[in-house]
Every structure is written in structure tokens, then in C-alpha cells.
C-alpha positions as CSV (number, residue, x, y, z in Angstrom):
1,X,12.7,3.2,7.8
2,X,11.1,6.0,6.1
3,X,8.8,5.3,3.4
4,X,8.6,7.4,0.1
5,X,5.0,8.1,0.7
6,X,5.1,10.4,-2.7
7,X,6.1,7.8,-4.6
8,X,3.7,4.9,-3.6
9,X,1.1,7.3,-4.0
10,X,1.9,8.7,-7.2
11,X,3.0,4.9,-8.8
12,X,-0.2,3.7,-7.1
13,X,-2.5,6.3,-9.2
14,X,-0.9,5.3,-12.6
15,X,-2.0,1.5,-11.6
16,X,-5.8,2.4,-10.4
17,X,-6.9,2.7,-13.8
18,X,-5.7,-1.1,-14.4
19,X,-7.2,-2.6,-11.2
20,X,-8.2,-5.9,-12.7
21,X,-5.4,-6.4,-14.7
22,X,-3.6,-5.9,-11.8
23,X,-5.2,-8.1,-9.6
24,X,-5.4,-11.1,-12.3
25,X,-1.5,-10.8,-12.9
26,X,-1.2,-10.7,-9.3
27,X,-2.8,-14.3,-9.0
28,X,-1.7,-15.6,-12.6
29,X,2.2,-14.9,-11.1
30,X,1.0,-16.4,-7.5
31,X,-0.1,-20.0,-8.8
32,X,2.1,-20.4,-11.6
33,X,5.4,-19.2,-9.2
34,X,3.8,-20.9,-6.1
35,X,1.1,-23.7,-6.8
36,X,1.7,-24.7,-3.3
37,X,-0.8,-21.6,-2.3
38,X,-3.9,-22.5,-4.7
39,X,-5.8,-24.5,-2.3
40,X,-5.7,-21.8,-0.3
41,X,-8.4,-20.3,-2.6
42,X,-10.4,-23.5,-3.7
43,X,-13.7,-21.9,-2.4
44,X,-13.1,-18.4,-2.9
45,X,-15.1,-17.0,-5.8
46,X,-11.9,-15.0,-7.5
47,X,-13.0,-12.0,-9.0
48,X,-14.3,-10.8,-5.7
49,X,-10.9,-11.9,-4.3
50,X,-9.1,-9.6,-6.6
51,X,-11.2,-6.9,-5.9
52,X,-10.9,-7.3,-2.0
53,X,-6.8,-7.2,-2.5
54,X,-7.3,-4.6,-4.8
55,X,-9.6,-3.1,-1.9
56,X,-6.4,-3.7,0.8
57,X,-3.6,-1.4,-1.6
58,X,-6.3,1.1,-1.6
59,X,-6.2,1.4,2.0
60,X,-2.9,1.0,2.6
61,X,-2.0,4.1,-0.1
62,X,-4.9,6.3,2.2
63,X,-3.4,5.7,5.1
64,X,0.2,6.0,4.3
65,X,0.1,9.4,6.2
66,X,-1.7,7.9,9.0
67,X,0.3,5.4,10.4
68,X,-1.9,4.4,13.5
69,X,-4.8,4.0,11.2
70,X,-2.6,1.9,8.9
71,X,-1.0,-0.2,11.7
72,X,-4.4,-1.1,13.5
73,X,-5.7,-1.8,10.2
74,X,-2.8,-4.8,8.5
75,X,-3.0,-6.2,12.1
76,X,-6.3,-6.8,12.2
77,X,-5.8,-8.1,8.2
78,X,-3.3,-10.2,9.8
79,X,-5.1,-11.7,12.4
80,X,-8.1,-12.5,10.0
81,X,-5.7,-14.4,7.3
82,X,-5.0,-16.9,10.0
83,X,-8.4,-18.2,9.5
84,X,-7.9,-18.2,6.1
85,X,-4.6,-20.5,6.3
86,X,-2.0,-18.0,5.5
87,X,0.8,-18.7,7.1
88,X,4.1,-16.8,7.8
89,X,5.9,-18.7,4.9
90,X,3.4,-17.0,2.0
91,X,4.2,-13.4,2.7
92,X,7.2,-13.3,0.5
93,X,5.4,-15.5,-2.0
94,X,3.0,-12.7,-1.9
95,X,5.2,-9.9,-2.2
96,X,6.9,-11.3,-5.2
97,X,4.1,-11.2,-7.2
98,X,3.0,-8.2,-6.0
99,X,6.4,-6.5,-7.0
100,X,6.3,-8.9,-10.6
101,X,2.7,-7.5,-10.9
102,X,3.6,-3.6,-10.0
103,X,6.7,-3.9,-12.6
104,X,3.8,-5.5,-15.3
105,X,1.3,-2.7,-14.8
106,X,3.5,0.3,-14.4
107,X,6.1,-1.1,-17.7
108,X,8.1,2.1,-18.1
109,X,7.2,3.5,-14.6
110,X,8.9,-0.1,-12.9
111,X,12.2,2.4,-12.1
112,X,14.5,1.1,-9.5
113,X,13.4,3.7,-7.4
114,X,9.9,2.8,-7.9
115,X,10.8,-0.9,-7.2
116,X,12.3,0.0,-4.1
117,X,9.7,1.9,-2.3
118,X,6.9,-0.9,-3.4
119,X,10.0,-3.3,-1.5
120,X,9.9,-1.5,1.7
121,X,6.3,-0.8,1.4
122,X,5.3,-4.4,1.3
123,X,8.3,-5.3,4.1
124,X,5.9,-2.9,6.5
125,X,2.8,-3.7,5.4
126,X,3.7,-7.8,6.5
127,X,5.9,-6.7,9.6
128,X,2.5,-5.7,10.9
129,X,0.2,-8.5,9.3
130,X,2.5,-10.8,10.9
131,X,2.5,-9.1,14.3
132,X,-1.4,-8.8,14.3
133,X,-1.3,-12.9,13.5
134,X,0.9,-13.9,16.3
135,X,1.4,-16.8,15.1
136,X,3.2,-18.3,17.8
137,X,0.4,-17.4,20.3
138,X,-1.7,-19.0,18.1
139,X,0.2,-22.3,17.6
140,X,0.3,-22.2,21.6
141,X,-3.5,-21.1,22.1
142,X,-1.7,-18.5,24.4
143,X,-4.0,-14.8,24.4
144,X,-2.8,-12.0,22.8
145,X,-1.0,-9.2,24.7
């Protein structure tokens, strides 16, 4: 699947400006739609965990055009949430209120078209989260091809 790398990048830009607002929908729409995720942050100091997700879409939108870059990069993400407790079961709690959070920020901008590359988008970027977890390795202390 291609991605419409014009489009995340120009949507993207228009939510910048509104960073924290962004993030704190992001986790307002997290807990309230999935409670069963808060413990997961218990200890983290949240405004600094806004700003590091904030810090992840940034990275993601530079290095749309860079797929190797990109790749490496969510793997390693993905392999580093394991020690947070993520587990394969929260990525499409996360991608919902990503999407809910894009469609806040952007109001008019939220088109279908919009909404669908922001879909696919997020479908890659936790296709290769999940692959860097392995979590079946993991659960089996097996290594890591």
C-alpha cells in the first residue's frame, strides 16, 4: 500500500501549531474510551508523555520519504513499548484516538480523504511496532531473528 505522503504531511502541518491540544485530546479520548490502558501510565509524568508522542508523529511525517529510516526507527519503538507493557491488544486502542484526536484538531480539514491516509498511515506505522516487539519471541524468551 502506497501512502499519500502529501497528504500526511500537509494535514500534519495544520496540527503542529496545536501540539498540546493534540496530545491532551489524544489521552483525554484514550482513558475515557479505554480505562483499561491508564495504569499503563501511573508513573509517567504526562506532559512529558505528550510531548514524547508528539515527538514520535514528528518523526514519522520526516521520514515518510525514507522508508528504511522509518522502518528501523517504529521497530525499535516497538521493541522499547514492551517494556513499557504495551501489548499487541492497545494498538487499535491507540489508533482510535489518534484518528478521534486528528478529526478534533483538524475540524474542517477531518475529510474522508484525510481520514483515510491518517488510517493507513497508523496501519504501517503498528505493522512495524509490532514486528520490532515480536511478541511471540518474547512470550517464548526465544532471540530475535
Amino acid at each position: 500500500m502506497a501512502l499519500n505522503i502529501e497528504l500526511l504531511e500537509r494535514s500534519f502541518t495544520q496540527v503542529t501549531p496545536n501540539s498540546a491540544d493534540f496530545t491532551n485530546h489524544f489521552y483525554t479520548t484514550l482513558f475515557a474510551d479505554y480505562p483499561e490502558v491508564q495504569p499503563l501510565f501511573a508513573n509517567t509524568p504526562m506532559k512529558a508523555q505528550g510531548e514524547k508522542l508528539f515527538q514520535s508523529l514528528v518523526l514519522v511525517i520526516n521520514n515518510l520519504r525514507q522508508p528504511d529510516v522509518l522502518g528501523n526507527a517504529l521497530r525499535g519503538l516497538g521493541t522499547k513499548h514492551i517494556q513499557y507493557g504495551v501489548l499487541p491488544q492497545h494498538y487499535p486502542m491507540v489508533g482510535s484516538s489518534l484518528l478521534k484526536s486528528f478529526e478534533a484538531i483538524l475540524g474542517t480539514s477531518w475529510t474522508p480523504e484525510v481520514q483515510q491516509a491518517w488510517t493507513e498511515a497508523y496501519g504501517a506505522v503498528a505493522q512495524l511496532m509490532l514486528e520490532g516487539a515480536d511478541y511471540l519471541s518474547e512470550s517464548l524468551n526465544l532471540p530475535k531473528q
